[in-house]
KOLTI-774770 format. One record per atom (N, C-alpha, C, O, CB): residue number from 0; atom name; x, y, z. Coordinates in nm, 2 decimals, m for minus. Glycine has a CB too. Example, Ala and Ser with C-alpha at 12.3 -4.5 7.8 and 13.67 -1.06 7.14 Angstrom:
BEGIN
0,N,1.32,m0.57,0.78
0,CA,1.23,m0.45,0.78
0,C,1.32,m0.33,0.78
0,O,1.42,m0.33,0.85
0,CB,1.13,m0.45,0.90
1,N,1.28,m0.22,0.71
1,CA,1.37,m0.11,0.71
1,C,1.29,0.00,0.79
1,O,1.34,0.11,0.80
1,CB,1.41,m0.06,0.57
//
This chain:
BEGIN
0,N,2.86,m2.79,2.37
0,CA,2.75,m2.70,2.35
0,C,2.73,m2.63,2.48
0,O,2.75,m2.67,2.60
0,CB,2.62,m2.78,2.31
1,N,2.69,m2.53,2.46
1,CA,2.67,m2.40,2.58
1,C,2.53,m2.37,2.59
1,O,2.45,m2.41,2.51
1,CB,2.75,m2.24,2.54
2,N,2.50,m2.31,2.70
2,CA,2.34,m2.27,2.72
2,C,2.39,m2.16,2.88
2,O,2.49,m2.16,2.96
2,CB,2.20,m2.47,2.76
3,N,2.28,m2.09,2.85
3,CA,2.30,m2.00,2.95
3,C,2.24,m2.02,3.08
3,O,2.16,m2.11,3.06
3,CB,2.27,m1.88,2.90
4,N,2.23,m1.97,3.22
4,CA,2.18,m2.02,3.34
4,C,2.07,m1.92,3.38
4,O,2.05,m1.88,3.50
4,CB,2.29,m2.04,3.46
5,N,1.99,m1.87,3.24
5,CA,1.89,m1.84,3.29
5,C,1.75,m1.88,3.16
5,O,1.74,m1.90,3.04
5,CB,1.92,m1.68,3.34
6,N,1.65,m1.86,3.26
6,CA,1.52,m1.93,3.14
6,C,1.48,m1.79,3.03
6,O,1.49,m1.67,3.04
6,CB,1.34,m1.98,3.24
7,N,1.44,m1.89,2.94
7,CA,1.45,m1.81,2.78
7,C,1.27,m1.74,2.84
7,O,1.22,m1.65,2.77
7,CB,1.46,m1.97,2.59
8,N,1.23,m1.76,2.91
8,CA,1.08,m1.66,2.92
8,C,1.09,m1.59,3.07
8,O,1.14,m1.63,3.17
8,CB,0.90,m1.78,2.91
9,N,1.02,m1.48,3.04
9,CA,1.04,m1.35,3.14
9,C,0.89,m1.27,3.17
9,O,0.80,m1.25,3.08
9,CB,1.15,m1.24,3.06
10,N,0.88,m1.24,3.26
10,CA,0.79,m1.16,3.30
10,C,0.80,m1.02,3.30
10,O,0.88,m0.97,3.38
10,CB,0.75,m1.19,3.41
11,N,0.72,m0.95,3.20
11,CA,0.75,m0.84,3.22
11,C,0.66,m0.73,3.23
11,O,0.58,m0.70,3.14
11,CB,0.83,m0.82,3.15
12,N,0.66,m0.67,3.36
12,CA,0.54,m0.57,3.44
12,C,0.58,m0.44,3.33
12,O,0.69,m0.40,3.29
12,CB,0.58,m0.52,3.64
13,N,0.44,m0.40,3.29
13,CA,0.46,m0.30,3.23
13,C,0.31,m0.18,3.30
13,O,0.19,m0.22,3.33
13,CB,0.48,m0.35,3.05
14,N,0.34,m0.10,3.31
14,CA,0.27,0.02,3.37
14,C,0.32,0.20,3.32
14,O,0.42,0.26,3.33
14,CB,0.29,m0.01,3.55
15,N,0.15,0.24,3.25
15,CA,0.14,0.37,3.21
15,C,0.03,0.48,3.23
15,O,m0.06,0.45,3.32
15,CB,0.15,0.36,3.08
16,N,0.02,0.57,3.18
16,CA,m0.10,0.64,3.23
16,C,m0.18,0.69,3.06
16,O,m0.13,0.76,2.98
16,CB,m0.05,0.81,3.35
17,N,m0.28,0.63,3.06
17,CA,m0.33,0.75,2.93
17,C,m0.48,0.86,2.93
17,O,m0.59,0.86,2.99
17,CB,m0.36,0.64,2.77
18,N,m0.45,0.92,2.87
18,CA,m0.56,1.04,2.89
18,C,m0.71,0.96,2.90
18,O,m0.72,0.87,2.82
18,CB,m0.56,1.17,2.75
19,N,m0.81,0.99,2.99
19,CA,m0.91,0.97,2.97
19,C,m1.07,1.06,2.98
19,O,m1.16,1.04,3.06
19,CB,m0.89,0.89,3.04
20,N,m1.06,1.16,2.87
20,CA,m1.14,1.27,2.91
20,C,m1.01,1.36,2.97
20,O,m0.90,1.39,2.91
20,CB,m1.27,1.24,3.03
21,N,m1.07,1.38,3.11
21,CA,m0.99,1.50,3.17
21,C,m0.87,1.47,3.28
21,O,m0.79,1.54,3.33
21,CB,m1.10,1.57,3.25
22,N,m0.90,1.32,3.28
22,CA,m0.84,1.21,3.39
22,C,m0.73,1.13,3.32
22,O,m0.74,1.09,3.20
22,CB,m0.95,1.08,3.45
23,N,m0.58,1.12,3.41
23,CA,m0.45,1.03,3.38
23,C,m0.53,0.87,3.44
23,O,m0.57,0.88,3.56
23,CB,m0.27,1.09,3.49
24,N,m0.56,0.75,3.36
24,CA,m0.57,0.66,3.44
24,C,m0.50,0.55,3.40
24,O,m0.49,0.53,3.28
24,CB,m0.69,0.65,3.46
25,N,m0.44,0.47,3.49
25,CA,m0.33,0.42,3.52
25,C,m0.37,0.28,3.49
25,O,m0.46,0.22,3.55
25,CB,m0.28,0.45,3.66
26,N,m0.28,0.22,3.36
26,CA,m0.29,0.07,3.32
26,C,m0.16,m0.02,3.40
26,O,m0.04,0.00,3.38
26,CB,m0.28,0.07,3.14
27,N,m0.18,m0.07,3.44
27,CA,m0.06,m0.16,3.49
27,C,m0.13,m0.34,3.48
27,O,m0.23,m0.38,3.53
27,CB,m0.01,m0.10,3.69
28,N,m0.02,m0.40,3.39
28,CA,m0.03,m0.53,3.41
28,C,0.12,m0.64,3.34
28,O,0.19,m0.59,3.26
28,CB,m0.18,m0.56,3.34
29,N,0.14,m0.75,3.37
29,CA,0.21,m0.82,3.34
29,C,0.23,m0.91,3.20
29,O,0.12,m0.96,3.17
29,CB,0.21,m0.87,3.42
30,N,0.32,m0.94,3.12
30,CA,0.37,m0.97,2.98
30,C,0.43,m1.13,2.99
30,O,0.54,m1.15,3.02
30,CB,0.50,m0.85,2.92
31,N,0.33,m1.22,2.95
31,CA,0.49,m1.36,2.96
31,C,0.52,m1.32,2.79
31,O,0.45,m1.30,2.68
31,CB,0.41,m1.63,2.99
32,N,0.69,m1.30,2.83
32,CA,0.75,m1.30,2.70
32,C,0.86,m1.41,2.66
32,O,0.86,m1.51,2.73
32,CB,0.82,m1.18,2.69
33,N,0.94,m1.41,2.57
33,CA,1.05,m1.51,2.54
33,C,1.11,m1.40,2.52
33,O,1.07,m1.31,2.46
33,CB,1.06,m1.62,2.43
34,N,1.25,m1.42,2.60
34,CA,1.39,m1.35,2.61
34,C,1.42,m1.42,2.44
34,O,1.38,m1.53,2.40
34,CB,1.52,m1.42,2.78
35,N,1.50,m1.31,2.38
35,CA,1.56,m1.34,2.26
35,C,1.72,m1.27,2.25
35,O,1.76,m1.15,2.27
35,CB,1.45,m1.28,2.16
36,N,1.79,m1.38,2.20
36,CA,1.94,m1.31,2.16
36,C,1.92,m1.20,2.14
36,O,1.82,m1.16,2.10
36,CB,2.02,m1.37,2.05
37,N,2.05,m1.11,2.18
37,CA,2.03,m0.96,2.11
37,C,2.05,m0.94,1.96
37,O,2.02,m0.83,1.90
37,CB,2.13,m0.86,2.17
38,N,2.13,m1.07,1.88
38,CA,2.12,m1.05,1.74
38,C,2.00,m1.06,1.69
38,O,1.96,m1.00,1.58
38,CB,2.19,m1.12,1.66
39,N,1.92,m1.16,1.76
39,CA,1.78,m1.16,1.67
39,C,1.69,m1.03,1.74
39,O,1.59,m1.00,1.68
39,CB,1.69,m1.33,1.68
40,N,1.73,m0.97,1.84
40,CA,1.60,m0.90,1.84
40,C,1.67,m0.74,1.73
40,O,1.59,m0.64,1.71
40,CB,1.55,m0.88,2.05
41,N,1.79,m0.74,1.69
41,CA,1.82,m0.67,1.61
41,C,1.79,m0.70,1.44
41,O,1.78,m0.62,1.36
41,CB,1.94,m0.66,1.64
42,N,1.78,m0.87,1.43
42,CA,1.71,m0.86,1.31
42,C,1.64,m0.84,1.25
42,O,1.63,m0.81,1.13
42,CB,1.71,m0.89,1.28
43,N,1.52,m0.86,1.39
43,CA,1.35,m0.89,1.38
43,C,1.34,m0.74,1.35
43,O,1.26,m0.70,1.27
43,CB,1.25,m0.96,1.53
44,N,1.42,m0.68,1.43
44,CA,1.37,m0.53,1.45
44,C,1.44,m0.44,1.29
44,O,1.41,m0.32,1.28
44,CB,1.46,m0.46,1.63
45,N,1.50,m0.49,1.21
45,CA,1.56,m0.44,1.09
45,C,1.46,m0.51,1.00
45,O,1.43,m0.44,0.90
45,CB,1.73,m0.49,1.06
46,N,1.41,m0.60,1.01
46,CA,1.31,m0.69,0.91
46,C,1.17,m0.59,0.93
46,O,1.11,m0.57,0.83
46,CB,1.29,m0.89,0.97
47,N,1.12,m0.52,1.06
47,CA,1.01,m0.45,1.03
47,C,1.07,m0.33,1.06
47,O,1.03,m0.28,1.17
47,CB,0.89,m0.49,1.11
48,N,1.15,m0.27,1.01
48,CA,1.21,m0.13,1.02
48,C,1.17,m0.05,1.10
48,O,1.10,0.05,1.08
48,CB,1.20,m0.06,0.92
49,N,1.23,m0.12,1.26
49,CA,1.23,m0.11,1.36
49,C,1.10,0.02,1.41
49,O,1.10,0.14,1.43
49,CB,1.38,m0.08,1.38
50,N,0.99,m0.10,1.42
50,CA,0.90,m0.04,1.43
50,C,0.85,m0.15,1.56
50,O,0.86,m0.27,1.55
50,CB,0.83,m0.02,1.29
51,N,0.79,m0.09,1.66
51,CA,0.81,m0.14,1.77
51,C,0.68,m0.25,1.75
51,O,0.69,m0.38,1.75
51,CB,0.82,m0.04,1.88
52,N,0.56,m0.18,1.74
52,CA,0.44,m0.28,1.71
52,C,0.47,m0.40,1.59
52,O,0.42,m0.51,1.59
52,CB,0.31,m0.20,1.67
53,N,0.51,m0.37,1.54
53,CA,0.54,m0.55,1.43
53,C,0.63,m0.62,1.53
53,O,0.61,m0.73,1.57
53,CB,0.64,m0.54,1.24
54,N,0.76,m0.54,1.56
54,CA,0.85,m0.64,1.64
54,C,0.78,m0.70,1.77
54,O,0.84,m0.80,1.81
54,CB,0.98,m0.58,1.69
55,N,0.69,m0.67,1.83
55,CA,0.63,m0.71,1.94
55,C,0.54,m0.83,1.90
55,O,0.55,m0.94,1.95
55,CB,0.55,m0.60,2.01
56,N,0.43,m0.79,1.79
56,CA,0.37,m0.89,1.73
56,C,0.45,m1.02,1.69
56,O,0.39,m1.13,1.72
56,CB,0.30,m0.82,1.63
57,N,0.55,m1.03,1.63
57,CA,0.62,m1.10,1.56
57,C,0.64,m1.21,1.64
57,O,0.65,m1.20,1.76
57,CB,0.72,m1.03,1.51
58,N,0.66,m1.34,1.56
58,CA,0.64,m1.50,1.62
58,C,0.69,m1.50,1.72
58,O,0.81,m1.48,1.72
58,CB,0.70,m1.61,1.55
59,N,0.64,m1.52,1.84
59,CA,0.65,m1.57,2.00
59,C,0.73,m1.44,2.13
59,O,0.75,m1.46,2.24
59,CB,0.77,m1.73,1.99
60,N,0.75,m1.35,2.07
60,CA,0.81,m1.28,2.12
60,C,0.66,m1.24,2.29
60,O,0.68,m1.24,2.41
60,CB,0.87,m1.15,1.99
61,N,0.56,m1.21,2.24
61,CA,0.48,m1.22,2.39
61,C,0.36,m1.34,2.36
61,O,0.28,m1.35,2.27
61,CB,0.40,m1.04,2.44
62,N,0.38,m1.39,2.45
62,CA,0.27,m1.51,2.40
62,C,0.13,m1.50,2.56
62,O,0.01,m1.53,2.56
62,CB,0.41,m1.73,2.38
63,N,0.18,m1.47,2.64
63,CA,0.04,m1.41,2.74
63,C,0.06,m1.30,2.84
63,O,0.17,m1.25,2.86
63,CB,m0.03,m1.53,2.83
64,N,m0.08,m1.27,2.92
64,CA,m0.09,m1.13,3.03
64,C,m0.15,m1.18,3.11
64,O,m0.23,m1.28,3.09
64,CB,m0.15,m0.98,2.99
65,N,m0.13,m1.09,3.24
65,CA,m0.21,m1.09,3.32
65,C,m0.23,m0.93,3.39
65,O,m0.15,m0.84,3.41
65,CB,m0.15,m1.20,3.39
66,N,m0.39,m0.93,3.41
66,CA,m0.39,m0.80,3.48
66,C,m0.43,m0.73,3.36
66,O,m0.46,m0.62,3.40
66,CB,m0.26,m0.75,3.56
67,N,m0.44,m0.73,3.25
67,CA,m0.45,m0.65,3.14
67,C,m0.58,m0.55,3.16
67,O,m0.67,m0.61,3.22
67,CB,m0.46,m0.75,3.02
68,N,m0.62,m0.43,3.14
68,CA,m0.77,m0.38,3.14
68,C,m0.80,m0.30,3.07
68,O,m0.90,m0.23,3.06
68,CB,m0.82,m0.32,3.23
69,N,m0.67,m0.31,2.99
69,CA,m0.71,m0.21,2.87
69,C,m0.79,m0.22,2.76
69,O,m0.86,m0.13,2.71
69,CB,m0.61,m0.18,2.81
70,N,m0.77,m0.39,2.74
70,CA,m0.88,m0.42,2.55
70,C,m0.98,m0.48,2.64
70,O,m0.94,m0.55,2.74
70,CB,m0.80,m0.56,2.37
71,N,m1.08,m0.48,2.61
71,CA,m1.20,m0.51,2.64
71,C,m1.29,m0.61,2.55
71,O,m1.32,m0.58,2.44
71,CB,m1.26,m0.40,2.65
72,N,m1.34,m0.73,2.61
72,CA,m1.41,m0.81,2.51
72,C,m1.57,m0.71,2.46
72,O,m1.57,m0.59,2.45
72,CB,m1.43,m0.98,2.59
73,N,m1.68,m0.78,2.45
73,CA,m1.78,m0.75,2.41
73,C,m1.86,m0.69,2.53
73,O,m1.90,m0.57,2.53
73,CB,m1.83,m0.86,2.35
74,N,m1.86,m0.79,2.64
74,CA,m1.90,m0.78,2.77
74,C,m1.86,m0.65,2.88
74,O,m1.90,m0.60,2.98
74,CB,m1.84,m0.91,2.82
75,N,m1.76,m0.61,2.77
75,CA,m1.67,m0.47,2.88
75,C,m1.60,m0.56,3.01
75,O,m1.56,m0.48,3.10
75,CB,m1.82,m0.32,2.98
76,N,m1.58,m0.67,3.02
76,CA,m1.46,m0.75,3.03
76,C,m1.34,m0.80,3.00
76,O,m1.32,m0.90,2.92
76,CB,m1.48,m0.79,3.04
77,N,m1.22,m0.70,3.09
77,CA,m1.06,m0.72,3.02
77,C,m1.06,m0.87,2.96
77,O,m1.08,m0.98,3.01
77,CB,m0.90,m0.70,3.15
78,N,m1.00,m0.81,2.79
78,CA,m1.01,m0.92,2.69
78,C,m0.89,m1.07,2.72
78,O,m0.78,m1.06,2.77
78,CB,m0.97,m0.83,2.53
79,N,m0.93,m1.14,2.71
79,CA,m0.84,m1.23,2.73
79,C,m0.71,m1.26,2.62
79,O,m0.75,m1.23,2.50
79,CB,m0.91,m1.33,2.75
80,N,m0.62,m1.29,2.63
80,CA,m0.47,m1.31,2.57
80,C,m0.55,m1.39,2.41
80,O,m0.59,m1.50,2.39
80,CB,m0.33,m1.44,2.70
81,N,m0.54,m1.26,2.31
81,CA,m0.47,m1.28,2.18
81,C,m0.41,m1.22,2.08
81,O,m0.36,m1.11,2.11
81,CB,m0.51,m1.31,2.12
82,N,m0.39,m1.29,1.93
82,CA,m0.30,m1.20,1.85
82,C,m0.41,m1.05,1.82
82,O,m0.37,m0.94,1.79
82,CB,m0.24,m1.30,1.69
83,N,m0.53,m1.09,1.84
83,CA,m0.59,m0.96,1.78
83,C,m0.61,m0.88,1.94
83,O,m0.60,m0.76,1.96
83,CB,m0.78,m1.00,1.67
84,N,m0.65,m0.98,2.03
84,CA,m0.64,m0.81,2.11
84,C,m0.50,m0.74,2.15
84,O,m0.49,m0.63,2.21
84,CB,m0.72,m0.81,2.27
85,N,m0.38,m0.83,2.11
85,CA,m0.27,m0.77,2.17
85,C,m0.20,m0.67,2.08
85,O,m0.11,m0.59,2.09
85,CB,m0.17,m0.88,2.21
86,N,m0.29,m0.69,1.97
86,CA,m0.26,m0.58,1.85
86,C,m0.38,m0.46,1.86
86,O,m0.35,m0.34,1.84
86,CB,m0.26,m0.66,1.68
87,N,m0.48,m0.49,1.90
87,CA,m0.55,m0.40,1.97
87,C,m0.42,m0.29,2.12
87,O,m0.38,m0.17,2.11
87,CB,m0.70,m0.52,2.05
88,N,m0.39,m0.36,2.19
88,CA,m0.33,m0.32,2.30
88,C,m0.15,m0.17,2.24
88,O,m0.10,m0.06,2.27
88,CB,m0.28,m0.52,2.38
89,N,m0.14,m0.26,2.14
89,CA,m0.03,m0.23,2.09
89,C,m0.03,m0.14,1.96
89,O,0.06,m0.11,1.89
89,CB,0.02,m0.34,2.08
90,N,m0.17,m0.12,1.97
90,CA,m0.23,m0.01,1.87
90,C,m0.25,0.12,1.92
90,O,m0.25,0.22,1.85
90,CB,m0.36,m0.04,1.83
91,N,m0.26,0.12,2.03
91,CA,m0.24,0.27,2.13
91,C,m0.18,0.33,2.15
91,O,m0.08,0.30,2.22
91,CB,m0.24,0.28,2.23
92,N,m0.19,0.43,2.10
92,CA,m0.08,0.56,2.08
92,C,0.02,0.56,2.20
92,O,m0.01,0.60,2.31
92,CB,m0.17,0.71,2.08
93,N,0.15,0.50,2.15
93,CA,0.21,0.49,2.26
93,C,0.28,0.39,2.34
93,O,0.39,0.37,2.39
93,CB,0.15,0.54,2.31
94,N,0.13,0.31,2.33
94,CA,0.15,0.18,2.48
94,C,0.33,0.09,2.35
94,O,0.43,0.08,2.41
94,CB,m0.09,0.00,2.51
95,N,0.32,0.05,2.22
95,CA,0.41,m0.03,2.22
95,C,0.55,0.01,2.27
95,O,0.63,m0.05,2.33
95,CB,0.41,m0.07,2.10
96,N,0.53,0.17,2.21
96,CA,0.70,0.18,2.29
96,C,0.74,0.15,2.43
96,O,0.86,0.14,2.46
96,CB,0.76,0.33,2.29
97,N,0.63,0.14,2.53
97,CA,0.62,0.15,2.65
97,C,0.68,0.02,2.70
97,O,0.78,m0.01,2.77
97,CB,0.49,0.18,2.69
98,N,0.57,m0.10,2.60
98,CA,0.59,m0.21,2.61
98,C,0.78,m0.26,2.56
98,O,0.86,m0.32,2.63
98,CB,0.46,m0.27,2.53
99,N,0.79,m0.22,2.45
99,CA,0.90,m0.24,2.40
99,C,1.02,m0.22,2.50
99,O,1.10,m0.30,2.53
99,CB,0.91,m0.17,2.29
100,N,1.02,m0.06,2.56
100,CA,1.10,m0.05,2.70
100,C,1.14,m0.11,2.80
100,O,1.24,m0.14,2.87
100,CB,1.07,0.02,2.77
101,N,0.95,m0.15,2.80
101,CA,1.00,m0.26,2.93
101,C,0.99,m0.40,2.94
101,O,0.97,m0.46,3.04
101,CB,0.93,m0.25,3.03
102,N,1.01,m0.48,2.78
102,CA,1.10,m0.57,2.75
102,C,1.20,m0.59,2.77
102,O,1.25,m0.68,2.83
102,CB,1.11,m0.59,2.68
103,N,1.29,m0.43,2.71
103,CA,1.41,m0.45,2.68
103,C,1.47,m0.45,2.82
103,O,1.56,m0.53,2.85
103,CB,1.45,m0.36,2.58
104,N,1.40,m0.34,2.95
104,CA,1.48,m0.34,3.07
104,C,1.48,m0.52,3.11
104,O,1.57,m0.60,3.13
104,CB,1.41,m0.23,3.21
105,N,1.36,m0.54,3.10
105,CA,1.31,m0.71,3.20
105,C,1.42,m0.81,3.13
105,O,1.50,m0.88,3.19
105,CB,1.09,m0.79,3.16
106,N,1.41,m0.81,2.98
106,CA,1.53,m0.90,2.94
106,C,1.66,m0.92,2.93
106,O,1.73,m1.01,2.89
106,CB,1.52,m0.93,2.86
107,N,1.69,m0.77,3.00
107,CA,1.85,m0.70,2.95
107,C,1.89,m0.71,3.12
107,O,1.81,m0.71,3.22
107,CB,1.85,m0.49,2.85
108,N,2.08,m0.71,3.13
108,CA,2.13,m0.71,3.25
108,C,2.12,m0.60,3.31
108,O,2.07,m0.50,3.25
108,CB,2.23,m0.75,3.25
109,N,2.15,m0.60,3.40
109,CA,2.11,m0.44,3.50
109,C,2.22,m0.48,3.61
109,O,2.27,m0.59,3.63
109,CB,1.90,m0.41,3.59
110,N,2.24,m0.34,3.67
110,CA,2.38,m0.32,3.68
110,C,2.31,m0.30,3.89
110,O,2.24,m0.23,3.95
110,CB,2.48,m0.13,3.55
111,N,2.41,m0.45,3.94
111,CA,2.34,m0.44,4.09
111,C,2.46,m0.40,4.20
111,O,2.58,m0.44,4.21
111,CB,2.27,m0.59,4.15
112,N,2.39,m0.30,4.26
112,CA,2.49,m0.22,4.35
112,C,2.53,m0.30,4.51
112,O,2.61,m0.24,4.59
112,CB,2.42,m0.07,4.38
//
């Protein structure tokens, strides 16, 4: 049996800007995710017809954040890690593909000079 020499969960910084009124203001925070084979992240992604917010939502693929300030609890305090605010998060015009991007760089090899 084989196994690979790196860990199956990843951190992945993700940072964007979205309109606010008249103002770009700048979300930046971190993703614990689980690295997934590339066949399954091709299946998951054929099973919700490659739609980025279900595949993100979908079983364990991000399971917590840090730094988050975008979803807000009751208090107007950044919400803490769940399935409903991360679908809040990933409801924003935009943010999943962002997020999805910068899975795919954080979990994928990259080419060092």
């Amino acid at each position: 049996m084989y196994k690979l020499a790196i860990d199956d969960v990843v951190e992945v910084p993700v940072k964007f800007t979205l309109k606010a009124g008249k103002v770009n203001k700048t979300f930046s925070f971190s993703l614990t995710a689980t690295r997934l084979p590339q066949e399954e992240i091709t299946n998951r992604l054929k099973e919700v017809e490659f739609k980025f917010k279900e595949f993100l939502e979908s079983s364990g693929v991000i399971t917590d954040w840090a730094g988050q300030r975008l979803v807000l609890d009751e208090s107007g305090e950044p919400a803490q890690f769940s399935e409903e605010a991360l679908s809040m998060l990933l409801g924003t015009q935009g943010v999943a593909q962002m997020v999805f991007n910068a899975y795919q760089k954080e979990c994928g090899a990259k080419e060092k000079n």
